[in-house]
VEXDREN-2710 file (C-alpha; in Angstrom, 1 decimal):
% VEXDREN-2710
k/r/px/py/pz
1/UNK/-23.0/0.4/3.4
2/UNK/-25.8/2.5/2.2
3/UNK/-26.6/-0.6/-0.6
4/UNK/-26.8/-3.2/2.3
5/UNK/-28.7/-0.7/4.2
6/UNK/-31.3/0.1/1.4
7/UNK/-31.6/-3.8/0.1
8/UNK/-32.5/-4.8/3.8
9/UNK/-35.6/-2.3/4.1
10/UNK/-36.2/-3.2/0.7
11/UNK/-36.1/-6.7/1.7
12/UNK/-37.6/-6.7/5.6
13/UNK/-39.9/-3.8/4.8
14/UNK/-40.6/-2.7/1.5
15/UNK/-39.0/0.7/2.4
16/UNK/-40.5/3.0/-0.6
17/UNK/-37.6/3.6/-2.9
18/UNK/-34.9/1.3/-1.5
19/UNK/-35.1/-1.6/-4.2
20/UNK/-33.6/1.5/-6.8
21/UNK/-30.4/0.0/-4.4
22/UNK/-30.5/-3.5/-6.4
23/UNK/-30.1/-1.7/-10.1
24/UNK/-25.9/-1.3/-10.6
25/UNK/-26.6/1.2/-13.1
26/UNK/-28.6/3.2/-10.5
27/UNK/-25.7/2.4/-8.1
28/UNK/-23.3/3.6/-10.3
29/UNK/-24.6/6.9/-11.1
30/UNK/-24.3/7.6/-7.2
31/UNK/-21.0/6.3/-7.2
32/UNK/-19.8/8.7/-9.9
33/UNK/-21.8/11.6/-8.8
34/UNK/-20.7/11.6/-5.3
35/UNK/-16.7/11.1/-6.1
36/UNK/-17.0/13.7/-8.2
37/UNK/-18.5/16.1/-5.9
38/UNK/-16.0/14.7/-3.3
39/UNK/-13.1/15.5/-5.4
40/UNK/-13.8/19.1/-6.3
41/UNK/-15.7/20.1/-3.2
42/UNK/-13.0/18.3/-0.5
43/UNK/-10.2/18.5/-3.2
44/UNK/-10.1/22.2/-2.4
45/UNK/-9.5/21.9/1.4
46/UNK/-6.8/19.4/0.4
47/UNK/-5.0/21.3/-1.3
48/UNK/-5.4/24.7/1.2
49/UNK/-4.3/22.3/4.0
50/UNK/-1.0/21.2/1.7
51/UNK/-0.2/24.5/0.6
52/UNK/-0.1/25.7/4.5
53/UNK/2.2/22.5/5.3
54/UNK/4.1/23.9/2.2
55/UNK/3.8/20.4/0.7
56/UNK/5.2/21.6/-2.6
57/UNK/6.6/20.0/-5.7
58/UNK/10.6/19.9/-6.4
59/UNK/11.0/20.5/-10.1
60/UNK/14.4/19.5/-11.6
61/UNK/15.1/21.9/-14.2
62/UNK/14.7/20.2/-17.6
63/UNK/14.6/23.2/-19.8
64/UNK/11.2/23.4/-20.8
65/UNK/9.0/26.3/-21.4
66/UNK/6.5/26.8/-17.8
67/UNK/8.5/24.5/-15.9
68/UNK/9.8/26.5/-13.7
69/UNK/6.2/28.1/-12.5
70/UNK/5.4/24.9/-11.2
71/UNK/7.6/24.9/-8.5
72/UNK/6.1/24.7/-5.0
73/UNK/2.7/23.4/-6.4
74/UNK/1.0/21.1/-3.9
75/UNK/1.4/17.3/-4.3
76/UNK/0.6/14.3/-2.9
77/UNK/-2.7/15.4/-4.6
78/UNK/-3.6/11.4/-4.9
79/UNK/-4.9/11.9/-1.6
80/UNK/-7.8/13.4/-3.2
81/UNK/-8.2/10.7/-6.2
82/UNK/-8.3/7.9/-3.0
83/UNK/-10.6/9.2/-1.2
84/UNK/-13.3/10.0/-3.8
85/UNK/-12.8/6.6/-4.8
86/UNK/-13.0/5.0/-1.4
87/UNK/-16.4/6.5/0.1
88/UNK/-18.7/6.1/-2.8
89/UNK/-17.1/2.3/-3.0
90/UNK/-18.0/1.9/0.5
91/UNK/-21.3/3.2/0.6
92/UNK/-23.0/2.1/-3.1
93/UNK/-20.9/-1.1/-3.4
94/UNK/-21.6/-4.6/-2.1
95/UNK/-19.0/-5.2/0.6
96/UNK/-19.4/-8.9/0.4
97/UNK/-18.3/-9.1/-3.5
98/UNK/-14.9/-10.3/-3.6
99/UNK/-14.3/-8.3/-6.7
100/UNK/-15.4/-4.9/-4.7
101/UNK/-13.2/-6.3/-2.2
102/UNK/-9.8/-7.0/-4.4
103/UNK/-10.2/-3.8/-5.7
104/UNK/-10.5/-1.6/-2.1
105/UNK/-7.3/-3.8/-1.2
106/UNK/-5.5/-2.6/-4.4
107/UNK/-6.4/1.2/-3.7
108/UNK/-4.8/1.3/-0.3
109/UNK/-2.3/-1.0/-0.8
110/UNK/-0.8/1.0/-4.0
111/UNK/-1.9/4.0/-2.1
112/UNK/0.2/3.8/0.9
113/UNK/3.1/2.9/-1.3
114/UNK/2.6/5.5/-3.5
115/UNK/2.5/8.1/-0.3
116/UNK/5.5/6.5/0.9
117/UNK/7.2/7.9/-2.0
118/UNK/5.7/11.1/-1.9
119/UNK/6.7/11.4/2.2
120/UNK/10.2/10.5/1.4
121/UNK/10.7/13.5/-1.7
122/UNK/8.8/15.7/0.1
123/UNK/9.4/15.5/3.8
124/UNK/12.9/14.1/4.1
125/UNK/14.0/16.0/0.8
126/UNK/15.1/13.0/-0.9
127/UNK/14.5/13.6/-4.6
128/UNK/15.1/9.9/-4.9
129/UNK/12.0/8.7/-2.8
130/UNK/11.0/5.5/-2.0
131/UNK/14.1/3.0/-3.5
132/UNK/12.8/1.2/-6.4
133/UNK/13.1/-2.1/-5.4
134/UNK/10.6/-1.8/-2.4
135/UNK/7.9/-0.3/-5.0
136/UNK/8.6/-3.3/-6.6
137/UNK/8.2/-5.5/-3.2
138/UNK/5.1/-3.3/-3.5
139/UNK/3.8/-4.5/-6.8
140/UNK/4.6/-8.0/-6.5
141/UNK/3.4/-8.1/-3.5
142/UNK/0.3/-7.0/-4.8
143/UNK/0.1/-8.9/-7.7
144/UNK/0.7/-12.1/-6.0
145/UNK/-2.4/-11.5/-3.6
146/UNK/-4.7/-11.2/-6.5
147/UNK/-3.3/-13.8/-8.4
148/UNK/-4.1/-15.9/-5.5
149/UNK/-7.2/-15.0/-4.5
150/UNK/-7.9/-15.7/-7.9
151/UNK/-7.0/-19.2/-7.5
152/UNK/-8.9/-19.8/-4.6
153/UNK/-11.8/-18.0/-4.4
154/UNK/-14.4/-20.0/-4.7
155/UNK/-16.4/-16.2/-5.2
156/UNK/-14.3/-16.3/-8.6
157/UNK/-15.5/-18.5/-11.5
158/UNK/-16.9/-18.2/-15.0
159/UNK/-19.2/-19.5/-17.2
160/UNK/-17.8/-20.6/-21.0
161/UNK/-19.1/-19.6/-23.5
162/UNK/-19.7/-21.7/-26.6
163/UNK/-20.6/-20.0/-29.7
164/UNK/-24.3/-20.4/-31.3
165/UNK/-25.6/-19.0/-34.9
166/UNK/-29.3/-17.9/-34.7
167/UNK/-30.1/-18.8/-38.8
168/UNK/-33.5/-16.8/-38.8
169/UNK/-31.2/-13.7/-37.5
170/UNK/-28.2/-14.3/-39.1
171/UNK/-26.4/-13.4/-35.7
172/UNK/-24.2/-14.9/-33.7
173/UNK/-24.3/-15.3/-30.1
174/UNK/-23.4/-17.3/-26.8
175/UNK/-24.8/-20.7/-25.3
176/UNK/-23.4/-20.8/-22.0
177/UNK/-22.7/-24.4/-19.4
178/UNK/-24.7/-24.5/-16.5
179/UNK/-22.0/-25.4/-14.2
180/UNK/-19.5/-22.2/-13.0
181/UNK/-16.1/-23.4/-13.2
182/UNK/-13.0/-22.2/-12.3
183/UNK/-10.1/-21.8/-14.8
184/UNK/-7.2/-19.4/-16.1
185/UNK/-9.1/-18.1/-19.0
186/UNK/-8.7/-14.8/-20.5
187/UNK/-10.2/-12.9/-23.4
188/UNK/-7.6/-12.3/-26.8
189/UNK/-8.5/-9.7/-29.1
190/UNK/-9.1/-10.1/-32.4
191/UNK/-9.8/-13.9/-32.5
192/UNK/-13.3/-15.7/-33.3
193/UNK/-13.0/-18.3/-30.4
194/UNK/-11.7/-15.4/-28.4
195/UNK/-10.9/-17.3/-25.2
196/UNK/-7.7/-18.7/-24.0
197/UNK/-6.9/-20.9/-21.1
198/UNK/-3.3/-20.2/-19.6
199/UNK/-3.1/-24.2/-19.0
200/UNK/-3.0/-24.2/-23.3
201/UNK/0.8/-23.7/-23.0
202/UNK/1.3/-26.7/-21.1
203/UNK/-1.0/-29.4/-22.5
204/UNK/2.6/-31.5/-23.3
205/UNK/2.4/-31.6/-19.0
206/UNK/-1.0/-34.0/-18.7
207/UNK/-2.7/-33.5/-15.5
208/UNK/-0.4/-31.2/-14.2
209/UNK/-1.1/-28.2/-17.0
210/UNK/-3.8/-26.6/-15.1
211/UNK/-1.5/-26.2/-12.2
212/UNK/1.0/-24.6/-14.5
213/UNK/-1.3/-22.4/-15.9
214/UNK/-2.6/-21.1/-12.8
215/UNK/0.7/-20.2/-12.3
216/UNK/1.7/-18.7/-15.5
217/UNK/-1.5/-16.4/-14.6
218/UNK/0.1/-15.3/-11.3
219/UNK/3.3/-14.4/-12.5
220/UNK/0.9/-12.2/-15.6
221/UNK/-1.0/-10.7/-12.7
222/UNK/2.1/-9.5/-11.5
223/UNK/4.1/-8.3/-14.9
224/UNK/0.6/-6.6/-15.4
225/UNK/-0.2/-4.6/-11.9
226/UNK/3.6/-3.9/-11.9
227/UNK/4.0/-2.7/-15.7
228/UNK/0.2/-0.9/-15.4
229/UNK/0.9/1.2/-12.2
230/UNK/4.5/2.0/-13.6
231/UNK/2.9/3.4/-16.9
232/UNK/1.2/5.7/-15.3
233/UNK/3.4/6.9/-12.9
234/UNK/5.6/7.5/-16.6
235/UNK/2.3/9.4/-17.3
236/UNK/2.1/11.6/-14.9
237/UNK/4.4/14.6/-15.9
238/UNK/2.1/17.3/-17.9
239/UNK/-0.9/18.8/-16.5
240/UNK/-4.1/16.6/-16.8
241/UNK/-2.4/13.9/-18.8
242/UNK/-2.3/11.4/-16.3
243/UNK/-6.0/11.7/-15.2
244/UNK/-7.8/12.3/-18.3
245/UNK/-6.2/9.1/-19.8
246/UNK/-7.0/7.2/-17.0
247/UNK/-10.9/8.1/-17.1
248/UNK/-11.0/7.6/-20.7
249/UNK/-9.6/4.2/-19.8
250/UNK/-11.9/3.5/-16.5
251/UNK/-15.1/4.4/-19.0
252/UNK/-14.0/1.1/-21.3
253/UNK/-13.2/-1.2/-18.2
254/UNK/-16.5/-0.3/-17.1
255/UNK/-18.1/-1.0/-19.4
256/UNK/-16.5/-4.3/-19.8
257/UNK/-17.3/-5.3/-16.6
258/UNK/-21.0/-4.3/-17.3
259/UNK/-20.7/-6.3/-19.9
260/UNK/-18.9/-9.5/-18.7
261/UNK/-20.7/-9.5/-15.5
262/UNK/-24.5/-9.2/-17.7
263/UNK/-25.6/-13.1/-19.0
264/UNK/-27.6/-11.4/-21.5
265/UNK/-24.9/-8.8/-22.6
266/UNK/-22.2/-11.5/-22.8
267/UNK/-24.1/-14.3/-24.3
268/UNK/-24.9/-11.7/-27.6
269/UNK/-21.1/-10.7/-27.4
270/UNK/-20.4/-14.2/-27.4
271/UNK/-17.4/-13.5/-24.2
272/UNK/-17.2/-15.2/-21.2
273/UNK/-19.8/-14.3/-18.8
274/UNK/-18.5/-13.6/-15.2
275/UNK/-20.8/-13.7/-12.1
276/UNK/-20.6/-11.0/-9.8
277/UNK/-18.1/-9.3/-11.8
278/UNK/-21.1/-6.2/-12.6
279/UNK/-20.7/-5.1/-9.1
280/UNK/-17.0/-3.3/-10.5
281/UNK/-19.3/-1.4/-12.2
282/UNK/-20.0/0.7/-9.3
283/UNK/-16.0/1.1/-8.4
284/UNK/-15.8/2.3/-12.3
285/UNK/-18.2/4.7/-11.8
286/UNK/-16.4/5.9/-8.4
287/UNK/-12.8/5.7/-10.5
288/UNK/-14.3/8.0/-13.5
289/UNK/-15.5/10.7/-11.0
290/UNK/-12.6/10.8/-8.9
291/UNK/-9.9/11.5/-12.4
292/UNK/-12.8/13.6/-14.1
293/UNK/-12.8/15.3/-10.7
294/UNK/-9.4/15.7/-9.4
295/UNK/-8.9/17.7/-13.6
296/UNK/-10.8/20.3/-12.0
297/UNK/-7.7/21.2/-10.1
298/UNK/-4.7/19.1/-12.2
299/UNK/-5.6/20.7/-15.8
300/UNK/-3.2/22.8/-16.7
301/UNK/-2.4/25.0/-15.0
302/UNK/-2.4/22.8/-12.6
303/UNK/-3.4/24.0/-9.1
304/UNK/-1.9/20.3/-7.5
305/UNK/-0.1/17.0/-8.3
306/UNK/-1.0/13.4/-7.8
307/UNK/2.4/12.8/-6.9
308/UNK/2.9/8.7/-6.7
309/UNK/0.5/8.6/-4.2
310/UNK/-1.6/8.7/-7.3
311/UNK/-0.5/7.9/-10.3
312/UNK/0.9/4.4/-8.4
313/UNK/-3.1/4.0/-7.7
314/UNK/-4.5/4.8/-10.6
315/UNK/-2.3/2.7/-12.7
316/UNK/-2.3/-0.4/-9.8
317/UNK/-6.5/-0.4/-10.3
318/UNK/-6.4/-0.1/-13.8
319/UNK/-4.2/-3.2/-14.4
320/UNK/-6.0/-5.1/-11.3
321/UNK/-9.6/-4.2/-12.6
322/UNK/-8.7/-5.7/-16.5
323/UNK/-7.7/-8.9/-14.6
324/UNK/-10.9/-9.6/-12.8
325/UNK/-12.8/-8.9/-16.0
326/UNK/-10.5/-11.4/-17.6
327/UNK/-9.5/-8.6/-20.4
328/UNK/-5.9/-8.4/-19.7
329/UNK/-4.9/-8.8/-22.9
330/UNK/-6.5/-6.0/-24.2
331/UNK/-4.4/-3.7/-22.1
332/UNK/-1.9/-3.2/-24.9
333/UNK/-4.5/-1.0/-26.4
334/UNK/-6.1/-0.1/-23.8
335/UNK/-3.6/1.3/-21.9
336/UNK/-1.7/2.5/-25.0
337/UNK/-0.7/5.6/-23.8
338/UNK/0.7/4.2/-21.1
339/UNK/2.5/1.7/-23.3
340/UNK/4.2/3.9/-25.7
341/UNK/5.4/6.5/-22.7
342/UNK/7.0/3.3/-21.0
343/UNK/8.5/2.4/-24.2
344/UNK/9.8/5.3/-24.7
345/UNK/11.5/5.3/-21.6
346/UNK/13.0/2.1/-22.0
347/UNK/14.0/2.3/-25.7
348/UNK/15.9/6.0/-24.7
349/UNK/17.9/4.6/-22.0
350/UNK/19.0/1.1/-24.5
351/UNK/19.9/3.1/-27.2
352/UNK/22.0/5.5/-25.2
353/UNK/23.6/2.6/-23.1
354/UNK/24.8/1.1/-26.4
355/UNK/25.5/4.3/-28.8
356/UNK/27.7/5.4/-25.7
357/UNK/29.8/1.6/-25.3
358/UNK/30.2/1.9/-29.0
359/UNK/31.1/5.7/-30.1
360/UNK/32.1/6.9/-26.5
361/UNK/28.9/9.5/-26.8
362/UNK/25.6/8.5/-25.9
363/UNK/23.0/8.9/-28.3
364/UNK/18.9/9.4/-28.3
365/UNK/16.0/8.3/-29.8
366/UNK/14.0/11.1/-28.3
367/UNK/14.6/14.7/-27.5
368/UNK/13.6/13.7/-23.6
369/UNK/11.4/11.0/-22.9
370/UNK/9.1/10.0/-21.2
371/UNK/7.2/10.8/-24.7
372/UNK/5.3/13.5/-23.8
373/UNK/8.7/15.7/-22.8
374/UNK/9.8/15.0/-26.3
375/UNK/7.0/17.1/-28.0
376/UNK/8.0/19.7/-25.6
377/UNK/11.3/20.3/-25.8
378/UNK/12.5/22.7/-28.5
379/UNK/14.7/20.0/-31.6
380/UNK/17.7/22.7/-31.7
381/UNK/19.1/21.9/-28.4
382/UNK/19.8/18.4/-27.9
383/UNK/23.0/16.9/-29.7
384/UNK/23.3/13.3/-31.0
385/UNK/19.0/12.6/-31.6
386/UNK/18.0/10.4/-34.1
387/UNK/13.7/11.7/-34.1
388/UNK/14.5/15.1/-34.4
389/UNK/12.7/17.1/-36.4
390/UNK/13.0/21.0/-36.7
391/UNK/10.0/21.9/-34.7
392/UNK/9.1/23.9/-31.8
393/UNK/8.2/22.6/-28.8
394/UNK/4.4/21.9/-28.3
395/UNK/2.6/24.0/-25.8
396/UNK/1.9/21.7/-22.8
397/UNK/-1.8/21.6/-23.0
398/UNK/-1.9/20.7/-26.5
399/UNK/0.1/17.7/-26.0
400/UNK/-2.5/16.7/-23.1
401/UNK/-5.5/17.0/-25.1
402/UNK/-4.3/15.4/-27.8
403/UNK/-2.9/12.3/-25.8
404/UNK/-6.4/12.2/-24.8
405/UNK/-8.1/12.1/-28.1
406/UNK/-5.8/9.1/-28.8
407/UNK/-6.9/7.6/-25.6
408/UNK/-10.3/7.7/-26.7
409/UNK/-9.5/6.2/-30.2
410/UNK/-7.6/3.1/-28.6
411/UNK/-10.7/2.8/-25.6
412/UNK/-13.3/3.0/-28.3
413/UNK/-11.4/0.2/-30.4
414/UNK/-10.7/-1.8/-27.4
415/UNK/-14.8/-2.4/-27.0
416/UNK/-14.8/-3.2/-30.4
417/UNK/-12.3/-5.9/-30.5
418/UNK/-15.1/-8.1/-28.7
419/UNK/-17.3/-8.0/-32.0
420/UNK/-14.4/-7.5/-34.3
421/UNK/-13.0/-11.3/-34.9
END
C-alpha cells in the first residue's frame, strides 16, 4: 500500500523521497526490518495472550532428555511468523504483481490449514489434529491453483536465454529474445544449457506436447508445495530448527528471485530472465525477518511453538516461491534438510513394516526419526537398530546449530549451481 502510495507522489508530484519506493532493494530492507520488529515486538503479546488462554503444547513422552519441560509451552506461535510476513508484504510490495499475489494466497491458504490443525490438538484435545487427507485436500488444492495460474497468466512469462561468449572477455553470458513467451521451463542444476522445458518428455506427442507438459508441471507444482510444506512440518520438532533453516533457505530464494527477475543479472548468469519476478524480493525480505524474528522467542529454550499453523506455511511458501522463480529443481539441495528429515521418516517406517512381515519384530534404521530425534536419543535403549552407534545423545541445541550450518553449506551451493555447469 505504502509502495503505490509513495510511487503516485513520486509520480503526480515529485513528493521529495518517494521515488526511494521504486528501488526493490530499498523496498526490501523495509520489508525485513519491519517483520522483524513485528515479530519480536507483537510476538511477545502473542504469546502472553496464549499463555492466558493456556494454549499449551501436549508433549508425548518420547524419552528424551528436556522433553518433558516443554510441556504447556505456547503454540500456534505461526500466528506470529504470518503476520510479520503479511503487513510488510502488504505495505512495501506491489499489489498488482501476480507473483506478490500467488504468494499472499499461499500464506493464508497454508495458514488457515495449518491453524486448523493446531485448533483441533489444542482446543478439542485431539492429539491427532486435522486428518491427513484434508491437509492433503489442502496441498493439492493449493498446488493446483498455482499451477494454473501459471498456465494462464498472461502476468507470467519468460524470456530465453541463449548463451553468448564475449571473446575479448573470455566470459560467457546471455543474449536474450525479444518476445516474452510463455512455457513450462525450469532451471536444472549442474547442466551448461541449464534450461528444460517439461513439454521435452513428450516430443513423440507432436502438437499436443506443450499441453502435456503444462500438465506434467501442475502435477510437479503439486508433489512440490505438498512434499515442501510436509518437510517442514517434519522439521519442526527441536527448538529453532525449523526457523533458522527456513531463513537460511528464504536468503538463497531471494536472492534467486533478485537475480532471475534482474535482465542484467540473468543475462551474465546466462538463466532465464523472469519479468516481474524481482518484486518476490520484497516478500523474501518479509519471510527472512519473520523466522530470524520469531528465533527470538523459538531458540531453545523455546519460549513458543509454531505449531502447523507454521511450519505448514513456511514450508507451503518455500516450495511455492522456488516455482515462480522457475528453480524447482534445485530444491533437493536447497531444501536438504528438509529432505533428509522426510527421508528419514519414510525410510524408518519401510524398513520396520518389512523387518516386522519377515522376522515377526520390527526393526529401525534410526534410533527415532524424524532425524533430528535420532541424535538425541541415547543408542543403549532402543532394541533391533541398524545406525546405532554407542553415543550419547546430543544436547538439543547442538543438533540445531549444526543443522543450520549444513543449511548454509547446501544454500551457498545452491547459488552456485547457476555458474557451476
Amino acid at each position: 500500500m505504502l509502495y503505490h502510495l509513495f510511487t503516485y507522489l513520486d509520480r503526480e508530484y515529485n513528493f521529495i523521497g518517494a521515488g526511494m519506493f521504486n528501488y526493490i532493494s530499498f523496498r526490501t530492507a523495509l520489508s525485513f526490518i519491519t517483520a522483524l520488529l513485528i515479530a519480536t515486538l507483537f510476538g511477545r503479546r502473542i504469546i502472553d495472550f496464549l499463555k492466558r488462554k493456556q494454549i499449551g503444547e501436549t508433549i508425548r513422552d518420547l524419552g528424551l532428555e528436556g522433553q518433558q519441560q516443554k510441556k504447556g509451552t505456547p503454540t500456534v506461535g505461526g500466528v506470529i511468523i504470518i503476520l510479520a510476513i503479511l503487513v510488510p508484504t502488504f505495505l512495501f510490495a506491489s499489489m498488482t504483481n501476480i507473483y506478490i499475489i500467488l504468494m499472499l494466497i499461499t500464506t493464508i491458504w497454508l495458514g488457515i490449514t495449518g491453524f486448523a490443525d493446531d485448533y483441533i490438538k489444542v482446543f478439542r484435545k485431539n492429539k491427532e489434529g486435522l486428518k491427513g487427507r484434508y491437509k492433503i485436500y489442502g496441498q493439492v488444492g493449493l498446488g493446483l491453483i498455482v499451477g494454473m495460474t501459471m498456465i494462464y497468466s498472461p502476468d507470467i512469462i519468460i524470456r530465453e536465454n541463449h548463451e553468448v561468449m564475449n571473446v575479448e572477455r573470455r566470459v560467457a553470458g546471455a543474449n536474450y529474445s525479444h518476445e516474452n513467451i510463455k512455457s513450462a521451463q525450469t532451471t536444472i542444476p549442474f547442466v551448461k544449457n541449464n534450461n528444460l522445458d517439461y513439454s521435452f518428455f513428450f516430443k513423440p506427442f507432436g502438437k499436443h506436447a506443450t499441453t502435456f507438459g503444462w500438465i506434467l508441471f501442475v502435477v510437479v507444482t503439486i508433489f512440490i508445495v505438498t512434499a515442501v510444506s510436509n518437510g517442514a512440518n517434519l522439521t519442526d520438532g527441536i527448538d529453532g530448527l525449523a526457523a533458522g533453516s527456513s531463513a537460511v533457505i528464504g536468503i538463497a530464494l531471494g536472492i534467486l528471485a533478485y537475480l532471475s527477475g534482474n535482465v542484467n543479472y540473468s543475462g551474465f548468469l546466462n538463466i532465464m530472465y523472469i519479468p516481474g519476478a524481482g518484486e518476490l524480493f520484497v516478500f523474501a525480505g518479509a519471510f527472512i525477518g519473520a523466522t530470524i524474528g520469531f528465533l527470538w522467542y523459538n531458540a531453545s529454550p523455546a519460549q513458543v511453538f509454531m505449531g502447523d499453523t507454521g511450519s505448514l506455511t513456511i514450508g507451503g511458501i518455500i516450495g511455492v516461491f522456488a516455482i515462480l522463480v522457475r528453480k524447482e529443481l534445485l530444491l533437493p539441495i536447497l531444501c536438504g534438510i528438509f529432505l533428509v528429515e522426510a527421508l528419514s521418516v519414510i525410510l524408518q517406517r519401510t524398513y520396520f513394516k518389512i523387518t516386522k512381515k519377515k522376522y515377526g519384530t520390527g526393526h529401525r534404521i534410526f534410533k527415532m526419526t524424524p532425524l533430528h530425534h535420532h541424535y538425541q536419543h541415547d543408542a543403549g535403549k532402543v532394541p533391533h537398530v541398524l545406525w546405532d552407534k554407542p553415543t550419547k545423545g546430543i544436547p538439543e541445541s547442538k543438533i540445531t546449530v549444526r543443522f543450520w550450518l549444513v543449511g548454509i553449506i547446501l544454500a551457498a551451493l545452491t547459488i552456485i549451481t547457476l555458474k557451476i555447469r
